[in-house]
C-alpha positions, 0 to 999 in steps of 0.5 A: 535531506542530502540530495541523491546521486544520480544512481542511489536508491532512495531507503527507508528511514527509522521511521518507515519513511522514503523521500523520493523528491530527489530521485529520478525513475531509474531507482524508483523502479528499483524502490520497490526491491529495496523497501523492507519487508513485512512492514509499511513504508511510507512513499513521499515526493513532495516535490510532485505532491504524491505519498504513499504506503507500500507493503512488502511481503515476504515473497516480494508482492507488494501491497499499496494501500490507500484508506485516507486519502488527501483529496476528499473527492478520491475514493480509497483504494488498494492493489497488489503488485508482484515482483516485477511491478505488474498489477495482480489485483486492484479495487474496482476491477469488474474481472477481479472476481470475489475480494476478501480482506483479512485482518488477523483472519477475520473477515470484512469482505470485499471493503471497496465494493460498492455499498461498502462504506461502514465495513470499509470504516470498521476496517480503517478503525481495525487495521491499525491493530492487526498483526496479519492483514490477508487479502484472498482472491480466485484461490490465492491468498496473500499476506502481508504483516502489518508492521508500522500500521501506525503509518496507515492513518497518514494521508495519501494520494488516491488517485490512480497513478 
């Protein structure tokens, strides 16, 4: 890959991937305006060691879902952003309220609640074939298409960043 220029926005390949080794912060913070919608785009910086999977709905919220995660120790993870970068909703948050994932409106509940491993592995086994995955919380439900899901078996980094 050619290396950027200072202000150029790194973009998705043919594959859904972006490459942001060679980036600096300002257009990360663009990154997120420039991802396609309604489909998975896989993040790398292998200079620092950290991937990615980022989905953007048509409404501009973001989805970051990891489920494989590169470090054994990790736990998966997910949470929605909305446009201007603030987290809306995340795994593991006391205050969240009820969680409830869907694929294709089935539901699997809430899949990184404590005691959750064997709905979280069905989910892992289905979400590469669902067509919509929903995620509902405190009366609001966002949506995401589930485009590229192939992308979603790619391992990712977990840890909180």
């Amino acid at each position: 890959m050619v290396g950027l220029s200072k202000d150029e926005v790194p973009q998705a390949n043919q594959k859904a991937v972006v490459d942001v080794s060679d980036s600096n912060i300002d257009p990360l913070e663009q990154l997120a305006e420039n991802l396609p919608a309604e489909q998975w785009s896989y993040i790398e910086n292998k200079k620092q060691g950290i991937y990615s999977l980022k989905n953007k709905s048509k409404t501009g919220e973001i989805l970051s879902l990891k489920l494989n995660c590169n470090v054994a120790s990790q736990k998966p993870t997910f949470s929605i952003e909305n446009t201007d970068g603030q987290v809306l909703l995340k795994a593991y948050d006391q205050q969240a309220g009820q969680i409830q994932f869907l694929l294709d409106n089935k539901n699997y509940g809430n899949i990184f609640e404590l005691g959750q491993a064997k709905q979280l592995a069905t989910f892992k086994n289905q979400v590469t074939h669902a067509k919509v995955i929903k995620i509902y919380n405190r009366g609001k439900l966002y949506s995401f298409s589930n485009n590229k899901a192939e992308l979603l078996s790619k391992s990712v980094s977990c840890k909180a960043s």
